[in-house]
C-alpha positions as CSV (number, residue, x, y, z in Angstrom):
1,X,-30.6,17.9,4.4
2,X,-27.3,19.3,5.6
3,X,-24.6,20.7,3.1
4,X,-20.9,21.0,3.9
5,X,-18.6,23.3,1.7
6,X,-15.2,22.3,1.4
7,X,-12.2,22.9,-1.1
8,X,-11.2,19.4,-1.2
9,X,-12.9,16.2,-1.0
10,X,-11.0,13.3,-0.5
11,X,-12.4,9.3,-0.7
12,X,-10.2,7.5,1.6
13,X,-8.1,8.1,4.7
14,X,-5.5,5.5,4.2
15,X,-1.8,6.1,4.1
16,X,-2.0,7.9,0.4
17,X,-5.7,9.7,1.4
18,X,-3.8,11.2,4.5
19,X,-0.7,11.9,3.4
20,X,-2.2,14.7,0.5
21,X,-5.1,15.8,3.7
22,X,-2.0,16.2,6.3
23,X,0.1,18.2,3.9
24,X,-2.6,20.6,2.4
25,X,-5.3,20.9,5.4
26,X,-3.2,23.9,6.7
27,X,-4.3,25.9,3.6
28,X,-7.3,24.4,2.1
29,X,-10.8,23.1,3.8
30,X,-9.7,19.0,3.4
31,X,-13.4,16.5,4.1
32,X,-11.6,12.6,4.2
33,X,-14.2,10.2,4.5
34,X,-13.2,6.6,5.3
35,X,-16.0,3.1,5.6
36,X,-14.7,1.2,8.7
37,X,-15.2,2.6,12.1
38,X,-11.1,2.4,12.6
39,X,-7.8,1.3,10.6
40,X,-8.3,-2.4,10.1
41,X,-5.3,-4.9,10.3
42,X,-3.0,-4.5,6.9
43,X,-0.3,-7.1,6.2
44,X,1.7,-3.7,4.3
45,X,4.0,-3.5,6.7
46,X,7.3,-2.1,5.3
47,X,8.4,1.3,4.4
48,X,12.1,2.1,2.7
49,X,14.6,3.6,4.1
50,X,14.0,6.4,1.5
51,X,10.7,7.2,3.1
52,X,12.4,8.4,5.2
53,X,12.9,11.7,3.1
54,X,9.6,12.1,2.3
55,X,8.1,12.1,6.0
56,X,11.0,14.8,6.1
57,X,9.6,16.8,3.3
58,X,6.4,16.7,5.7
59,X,7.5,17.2,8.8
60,X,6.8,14.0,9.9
61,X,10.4,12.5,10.3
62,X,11.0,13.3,13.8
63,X,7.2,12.2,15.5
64,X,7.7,9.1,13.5
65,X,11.2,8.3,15.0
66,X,9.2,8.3,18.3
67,X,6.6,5.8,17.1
68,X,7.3,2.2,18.1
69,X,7.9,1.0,14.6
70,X,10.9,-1.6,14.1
71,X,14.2,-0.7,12.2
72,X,15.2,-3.9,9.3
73,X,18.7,-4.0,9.2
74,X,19.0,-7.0,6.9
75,X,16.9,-8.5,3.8
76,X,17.8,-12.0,2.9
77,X,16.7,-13.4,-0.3
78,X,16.4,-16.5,-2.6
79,X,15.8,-15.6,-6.0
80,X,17.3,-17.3,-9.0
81,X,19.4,-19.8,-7.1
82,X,19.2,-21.5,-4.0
83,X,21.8,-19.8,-1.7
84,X,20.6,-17.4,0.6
85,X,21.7,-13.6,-0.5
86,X,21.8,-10.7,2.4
87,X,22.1,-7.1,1.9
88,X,22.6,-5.5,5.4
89,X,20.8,-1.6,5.4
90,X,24.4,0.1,6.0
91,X,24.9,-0.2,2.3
92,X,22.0,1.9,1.6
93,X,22.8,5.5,1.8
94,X,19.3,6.5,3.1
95,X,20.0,3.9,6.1
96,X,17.9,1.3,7.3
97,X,13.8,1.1,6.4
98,X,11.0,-0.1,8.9
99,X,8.8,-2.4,9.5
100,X,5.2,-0.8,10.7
101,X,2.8,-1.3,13.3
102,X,-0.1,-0.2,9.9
103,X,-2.8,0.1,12.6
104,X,-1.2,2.5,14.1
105,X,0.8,4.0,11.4
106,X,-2.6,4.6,9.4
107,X,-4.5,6.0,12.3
108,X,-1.0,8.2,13.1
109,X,-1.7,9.7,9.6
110,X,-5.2,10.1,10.1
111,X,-4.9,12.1,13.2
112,X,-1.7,14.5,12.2
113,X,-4.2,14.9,8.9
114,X,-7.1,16.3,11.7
115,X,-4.6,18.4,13.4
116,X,-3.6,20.1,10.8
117,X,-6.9,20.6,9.9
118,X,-8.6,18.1,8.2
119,X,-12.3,17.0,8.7
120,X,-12.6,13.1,9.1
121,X,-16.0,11.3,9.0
122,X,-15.4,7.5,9.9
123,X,-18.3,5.1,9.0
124,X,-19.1,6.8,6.0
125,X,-19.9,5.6,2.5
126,X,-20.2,7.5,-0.9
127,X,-23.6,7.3,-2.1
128,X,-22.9,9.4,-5.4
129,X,-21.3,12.5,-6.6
130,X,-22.0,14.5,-9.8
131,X,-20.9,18.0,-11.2
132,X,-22.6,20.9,-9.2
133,X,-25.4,22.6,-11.6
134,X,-24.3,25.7,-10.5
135,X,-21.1,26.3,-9.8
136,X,-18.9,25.5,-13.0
137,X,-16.1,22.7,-12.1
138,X,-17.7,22.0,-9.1
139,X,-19.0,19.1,-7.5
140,X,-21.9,17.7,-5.3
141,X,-21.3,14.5,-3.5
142,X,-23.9,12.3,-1.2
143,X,-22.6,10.9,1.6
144,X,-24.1,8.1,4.2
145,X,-22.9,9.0,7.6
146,X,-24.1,6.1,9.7
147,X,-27.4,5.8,8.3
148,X,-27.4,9.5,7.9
149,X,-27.5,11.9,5.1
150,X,-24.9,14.4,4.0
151,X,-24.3,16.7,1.3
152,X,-21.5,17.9,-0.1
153,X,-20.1,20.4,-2.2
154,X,-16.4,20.6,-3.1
155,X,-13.8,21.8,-5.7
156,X,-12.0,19.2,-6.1
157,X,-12.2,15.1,-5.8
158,X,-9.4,13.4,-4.6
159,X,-9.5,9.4,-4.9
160,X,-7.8,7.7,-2.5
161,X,-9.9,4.4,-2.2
162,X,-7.1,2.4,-3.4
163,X,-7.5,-0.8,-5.3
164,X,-11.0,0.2,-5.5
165,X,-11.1,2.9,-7.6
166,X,-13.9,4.2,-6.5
167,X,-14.3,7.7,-7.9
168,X,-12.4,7.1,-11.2
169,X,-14.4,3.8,-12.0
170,X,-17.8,5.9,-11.3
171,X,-16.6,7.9,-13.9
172,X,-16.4,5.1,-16.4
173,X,-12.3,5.1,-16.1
174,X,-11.1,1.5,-16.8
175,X,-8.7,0.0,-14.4
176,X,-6.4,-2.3,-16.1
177,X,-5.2,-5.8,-14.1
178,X,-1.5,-6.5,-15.7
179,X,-1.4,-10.0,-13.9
180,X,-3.3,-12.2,-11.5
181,X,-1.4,-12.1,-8.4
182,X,-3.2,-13.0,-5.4
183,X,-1.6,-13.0,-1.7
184,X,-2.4,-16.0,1.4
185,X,-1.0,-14.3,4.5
186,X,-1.1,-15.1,8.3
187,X,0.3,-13.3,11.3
188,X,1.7,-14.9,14.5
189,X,4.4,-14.2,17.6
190,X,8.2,-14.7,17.1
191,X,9.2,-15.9,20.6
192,X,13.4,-16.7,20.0
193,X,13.7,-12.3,19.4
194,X,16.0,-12.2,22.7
195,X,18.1,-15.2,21.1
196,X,18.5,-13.7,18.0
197,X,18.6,-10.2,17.0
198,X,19.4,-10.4,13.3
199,X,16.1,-12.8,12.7
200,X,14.0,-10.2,14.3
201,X,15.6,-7.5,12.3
202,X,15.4,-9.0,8.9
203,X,12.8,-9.8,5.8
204,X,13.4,-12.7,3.9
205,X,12.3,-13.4,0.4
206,X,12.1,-16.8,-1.1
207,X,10.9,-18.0,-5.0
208,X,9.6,-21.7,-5.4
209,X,7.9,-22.9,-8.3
210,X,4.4,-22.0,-7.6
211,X,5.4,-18.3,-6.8
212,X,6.8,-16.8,-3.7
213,X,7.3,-16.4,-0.2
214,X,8.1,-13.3,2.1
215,X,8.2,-13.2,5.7
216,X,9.3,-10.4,8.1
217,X,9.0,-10.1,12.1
218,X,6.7,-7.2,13.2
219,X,7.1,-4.3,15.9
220,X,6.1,-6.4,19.2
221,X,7.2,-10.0,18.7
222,X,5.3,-10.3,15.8
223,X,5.3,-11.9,12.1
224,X,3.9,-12.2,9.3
225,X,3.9,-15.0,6.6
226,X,2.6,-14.7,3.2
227,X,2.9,-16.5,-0.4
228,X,2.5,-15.0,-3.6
229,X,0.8,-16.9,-6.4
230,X,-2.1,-16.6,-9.1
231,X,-5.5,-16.2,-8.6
232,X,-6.1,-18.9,-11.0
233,X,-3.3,-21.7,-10.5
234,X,-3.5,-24.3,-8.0
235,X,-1.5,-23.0,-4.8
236,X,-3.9,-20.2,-4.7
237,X,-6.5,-22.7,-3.8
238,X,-4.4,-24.8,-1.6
239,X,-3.7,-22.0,0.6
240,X,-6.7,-20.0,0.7
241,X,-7.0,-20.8,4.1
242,X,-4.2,-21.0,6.6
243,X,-3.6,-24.4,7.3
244,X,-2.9,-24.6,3.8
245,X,-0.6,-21.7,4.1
246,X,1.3,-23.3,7.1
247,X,1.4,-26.8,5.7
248,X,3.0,-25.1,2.5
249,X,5.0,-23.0,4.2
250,X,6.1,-26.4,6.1
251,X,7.5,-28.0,2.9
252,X,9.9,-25.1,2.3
253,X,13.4,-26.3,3.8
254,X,14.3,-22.5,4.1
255,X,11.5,-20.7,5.1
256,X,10.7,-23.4,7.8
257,X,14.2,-23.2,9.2
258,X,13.8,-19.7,9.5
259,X,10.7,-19.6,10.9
260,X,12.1,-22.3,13.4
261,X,14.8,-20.0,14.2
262,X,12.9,-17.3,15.0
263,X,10.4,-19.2,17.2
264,X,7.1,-18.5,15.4
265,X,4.4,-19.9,16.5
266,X,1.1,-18.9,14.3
267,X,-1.7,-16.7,15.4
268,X,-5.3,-16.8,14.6
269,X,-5.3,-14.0,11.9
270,X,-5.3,-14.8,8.2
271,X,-5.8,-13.2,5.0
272,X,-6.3,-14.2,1.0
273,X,-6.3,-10.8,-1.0
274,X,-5.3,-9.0,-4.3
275,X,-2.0,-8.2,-5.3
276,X,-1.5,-7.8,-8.7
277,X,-0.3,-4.3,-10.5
278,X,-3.0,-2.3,-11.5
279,X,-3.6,0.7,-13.5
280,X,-5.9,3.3,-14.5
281,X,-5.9,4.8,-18.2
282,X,-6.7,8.0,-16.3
283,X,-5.1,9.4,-13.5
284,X,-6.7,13.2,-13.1
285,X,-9.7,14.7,-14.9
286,X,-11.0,18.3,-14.9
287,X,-11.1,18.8,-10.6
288,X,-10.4,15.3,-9.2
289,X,-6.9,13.4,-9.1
290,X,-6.3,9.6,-8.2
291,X,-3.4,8.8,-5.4
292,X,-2.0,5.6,-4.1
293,X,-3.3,2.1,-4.7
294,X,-6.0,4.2,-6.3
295,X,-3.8,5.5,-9.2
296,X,-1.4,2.4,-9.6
297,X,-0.7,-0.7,-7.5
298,X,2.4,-2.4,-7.3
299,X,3.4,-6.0,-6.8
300,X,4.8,-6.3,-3.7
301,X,7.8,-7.6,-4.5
302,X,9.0,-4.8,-5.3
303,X,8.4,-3.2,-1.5
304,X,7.2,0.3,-3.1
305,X,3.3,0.2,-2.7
306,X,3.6,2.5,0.9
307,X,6.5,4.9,-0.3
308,X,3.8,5.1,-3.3
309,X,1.2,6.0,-1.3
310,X,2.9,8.9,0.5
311,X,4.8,10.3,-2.6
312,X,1.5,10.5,-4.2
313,X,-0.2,12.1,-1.8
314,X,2.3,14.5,-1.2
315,X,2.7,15.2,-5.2
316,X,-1.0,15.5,-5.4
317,X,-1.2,18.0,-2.5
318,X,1.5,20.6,-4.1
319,X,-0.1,20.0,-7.3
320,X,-3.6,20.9,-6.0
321,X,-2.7,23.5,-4.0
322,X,-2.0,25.9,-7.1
323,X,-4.1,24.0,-9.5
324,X,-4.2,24.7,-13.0
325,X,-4.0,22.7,-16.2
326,X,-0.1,22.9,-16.1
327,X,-0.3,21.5,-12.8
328,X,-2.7,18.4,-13.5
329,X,-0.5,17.9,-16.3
330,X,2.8,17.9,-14.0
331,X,1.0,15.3,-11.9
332,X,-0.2,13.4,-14.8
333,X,3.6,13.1,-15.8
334,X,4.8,12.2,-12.8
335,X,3.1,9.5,-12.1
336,X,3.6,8.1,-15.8
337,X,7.3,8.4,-15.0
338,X,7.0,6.2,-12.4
339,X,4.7,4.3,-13.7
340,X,7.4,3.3,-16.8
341,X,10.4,3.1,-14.0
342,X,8.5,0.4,-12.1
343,X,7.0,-1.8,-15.2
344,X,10.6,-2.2,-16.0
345,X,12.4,-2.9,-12.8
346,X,9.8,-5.6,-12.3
347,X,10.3,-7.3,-15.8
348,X,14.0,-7.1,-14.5
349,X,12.9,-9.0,-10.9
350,X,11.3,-11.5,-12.1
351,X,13.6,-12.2,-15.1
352,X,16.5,-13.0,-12.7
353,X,14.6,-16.2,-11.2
354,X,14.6,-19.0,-14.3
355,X,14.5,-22.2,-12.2
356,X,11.0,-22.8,-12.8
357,X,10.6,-21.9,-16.4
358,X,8.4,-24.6,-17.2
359,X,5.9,-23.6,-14.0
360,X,3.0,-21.5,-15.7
361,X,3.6,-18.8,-12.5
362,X,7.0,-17.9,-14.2
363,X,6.2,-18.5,-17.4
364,X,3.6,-15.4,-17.3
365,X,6.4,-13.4,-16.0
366,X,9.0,-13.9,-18.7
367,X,7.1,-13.5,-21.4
368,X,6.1,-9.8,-20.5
């Protein structure tokens, strides 16, 4: 059986797995390995204007500028009354944020990650892994390769599987569910763009009593629609599937009239997936580190989940690339920091909407 050596071993090539391959390929042997043939359709679509430091700090900022991704000038939100709130991106400092084309975004990453050095092997799925008998700290990993065998033997582990887990769980690390959230999502065309500009170049956020709605058009004419609820309520159920979703979406006097306004018309791809925050008690171990959706998952209301991913992987890549125990423990740190910062600005969010105290949705929120 064939037996690759490499430095660094990483289980995912998503935004967060990329991100740490791109930055420390150019110094280290990097092996990504990723399960699907190509980058499959994502409905994490944003990035923050602040990302826009980070791709910076990369050398990224300028090939992304040329990338057809669409600026969003304007968020409108209803949240804990029923007027409609804007906050236009010329009051943020950083400027405006984007909304992505994630195919191509992800594959983007993937291929600065191979040109700067990184091995990718598409189609791929961890069989096991195991500390190497003979080389202290070590570690040998079996891969499938399209039916194929592959050994491998690396220094370090890098899990970037995101909600998965994959190589902390195998290690017996629990990964903590804080909540239940659940997401329904569809994408369709926008066809009144030329009309109006400000509805193709905002987001728009809207809380009802069974959870919540966000819906933002998409580089190309497109949008996307999705509601936020619990796994375990009612509306989850009712809009598993997207005719449920539409007629739902239907019955709200302000998303509809936006959606109206901007000429959607809905298009054959749907979605029902997990979106709760997540957690792992364990974050690194002795040679491996977790990044991205891997290491903590956010709710997406709070629009952080992709500026996540790339901070991550660009925190685990400095932190790898002299790595000692002062370093892990830097890491470790970090991400606790953040951890903390986010837990309480979401407490905060979902504090400020009170309409629907008596809905069981809100009720779980307010009395975390």
């Amino acid at each position: 059986m064939r037996k690759l050596h490499v430095d660094v071993f990483v289980a995912g090539a998503g935004p967060a797995g990329s991100a740490f391959a791109l930055n420390l390929a150019p110094f280290q042997k990097v092996l990504m390995i990723e399960a699907q043939p190509q980058a499959s359709l994502r409905i994490g679509e944003s990035l923050p204007a602040a990302a826009g430091r980070l791709l910076a700090d990369m050398c990224l900022y300028e090939d992304f500028l040329q990338e057809p991704h669409q600026p969003t000038h304007l968020h409108v939100s209803s949240w804990g009354d029923a007027s409609l709130v804007e906050q236009d991106a010329m009051r943020n400092l950083d400027g405006h944020g984007w909304y992505l084309d994630r195919h191509r975004f992800d594959t983007w990453l993937q291929d600065v990650a191979q040109q700067r050095g990184a091995g990718l092997l598409k189609q791929t799925r961890l069989q096991s892994f195991q500390p190497a008998q003979d080389y202290p700290r070590h570690w040998d990993i079996q891969l499938d390769v399209q039916g194929k065998p592959l050994q491998v033997h690396a220094k370090m582990l890098i899990d970037a599987s995101g909600r998965k887990s994959l190589l902390a769980k195998r290690q017996g690390i629990a990964r903590k569910a804080l909540d239940k959230l659940v997401c329904s999502w569809t994408v369709g065309r926008d066809h009144g763009h030329s009309q109006n500009h400000n509805a193709a170049a905002s987001s728009l956020i809207i809380a009802e009593a069974g959870g919540w709605w966000y819906t933002s058009s998409l580089p190309g004419g497109g949008r996307m629609i999705a509601f936020y609820t619990d796994a375990d309520l009612p509306e989850a159920t009712a809009c598993s599937q997207q005719a449920g979703l539409l007629q739902r979406a239907a019955s709200n006097t302000q998303l509809s009239a936006h959606l109206q306004e901007s000429g959607f018309t809905p298009g054959s791809h749907h979605g029902y997936c997990a979106a709760h925050s997540a957690l792992l008690d364990q974050v690194a171990g002795p040679n491996w580190l977790a990044v991205g959706d891997a290491a903590l998952s956010f709710d997406p209301l709070s629009s952080q989940g992709m500026f996540n991913a790339l901070y991550t992987g660009l925190a685990a890549a400095e932190a790898v690339s002299h790595y000692d125990d002062a370093a892990q423990a830097a890491y470790v740190a970090e991400l606790a920091s953040i951890q903390n910062a986010y837990l309480n600005h979401l407490k905060v969010w979902y504090q400020q909407e009170q309409r629907w105290a008596d809905q069981i949705f809100w009720q779980r929120r307010h009395s975390t």
